[in-house]
N, C-alpha and C positions, 0 to 999 in steps of 0.2 A: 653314744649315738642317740640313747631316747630322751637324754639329757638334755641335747640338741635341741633334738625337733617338739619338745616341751617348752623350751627357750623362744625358739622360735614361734609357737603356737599362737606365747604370751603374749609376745610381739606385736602382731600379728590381730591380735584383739584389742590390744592397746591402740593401735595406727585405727583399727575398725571405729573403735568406740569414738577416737578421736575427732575422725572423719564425721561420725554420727553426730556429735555436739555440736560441731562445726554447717552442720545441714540442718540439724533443728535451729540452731540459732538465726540462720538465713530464710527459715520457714517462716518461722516468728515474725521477721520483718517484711515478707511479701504482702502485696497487697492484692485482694481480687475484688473483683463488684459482682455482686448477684443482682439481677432481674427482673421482674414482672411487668404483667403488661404491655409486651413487646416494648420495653426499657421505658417506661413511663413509672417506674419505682427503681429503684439503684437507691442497693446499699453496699458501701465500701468497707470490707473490715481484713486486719491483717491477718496472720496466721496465728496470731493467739485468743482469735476469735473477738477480740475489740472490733465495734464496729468505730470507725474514723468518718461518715459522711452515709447523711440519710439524702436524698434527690428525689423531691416527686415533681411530678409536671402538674403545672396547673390547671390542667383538663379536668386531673384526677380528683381537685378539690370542688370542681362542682359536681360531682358522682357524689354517692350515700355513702358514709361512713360505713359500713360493714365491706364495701368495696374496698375502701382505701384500706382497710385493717387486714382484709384477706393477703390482698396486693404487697404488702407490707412484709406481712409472714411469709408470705412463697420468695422473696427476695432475699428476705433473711437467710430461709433454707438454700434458694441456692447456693447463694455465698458460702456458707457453710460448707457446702457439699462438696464446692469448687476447692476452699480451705483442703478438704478432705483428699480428694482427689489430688493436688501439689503436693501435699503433705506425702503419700503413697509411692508416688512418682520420684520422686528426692530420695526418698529412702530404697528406693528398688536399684536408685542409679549407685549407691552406694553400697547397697547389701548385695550388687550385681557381681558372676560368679562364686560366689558361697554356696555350698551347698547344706541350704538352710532347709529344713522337711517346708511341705506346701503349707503348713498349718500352723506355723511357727508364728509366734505375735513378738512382735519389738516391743519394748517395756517403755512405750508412750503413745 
């Protein structure tokens, strides 16, 4: 019987893990666009954090350079954040019923 349910465990982590590859690799290829400037800066990057597509508005090139560099960076962050954010969500849908402690960190 614990023979079993050790077999099955295995299983069971196996089918997890698999799932899990299968979700990061689908992370990897999502795309999101970060922000700034009420969308007057958009940057596009996938989930392995490449950005693919920088977008400013031409408003923004006659403003001062320390504008456009700020605008820049907050874009970047969001994207990122958003990266972050999908990246959490995907894994929650798959690590869903587990009874994983609240504090448990996935090894990526």
């Amino acid at each position: 019987m614990m023979k079993g349910g050790m077999g099955n465990m295995m299983k069971q982590a196996q089918e997890m893990q698999e799932k899990m590859q299968k979700v990061q690799e689908e992370i990897a290829e999502t795309e999101v666009t970060g922000e700034a400037g009420a969308g007057m800066i958009k940057v596009t990057m996938n989930g392995r954090h490449d950005v693919s597509s920088v977008n400013i508005d031409p408003s923004v090139m006659e403003e001062d350079k320390e504008l456009l560099e700020d605008l820049l960076a907050a874009a970047v962050n969001d994207a990122v954040r958003k990266v972050e954010t999908t990246s959490k969500e995907r894994m929650e849908e798959v690590t869903a019923g587990m009874n994983l402690p609240a504090d448990f960190k996935m090894p990526f």
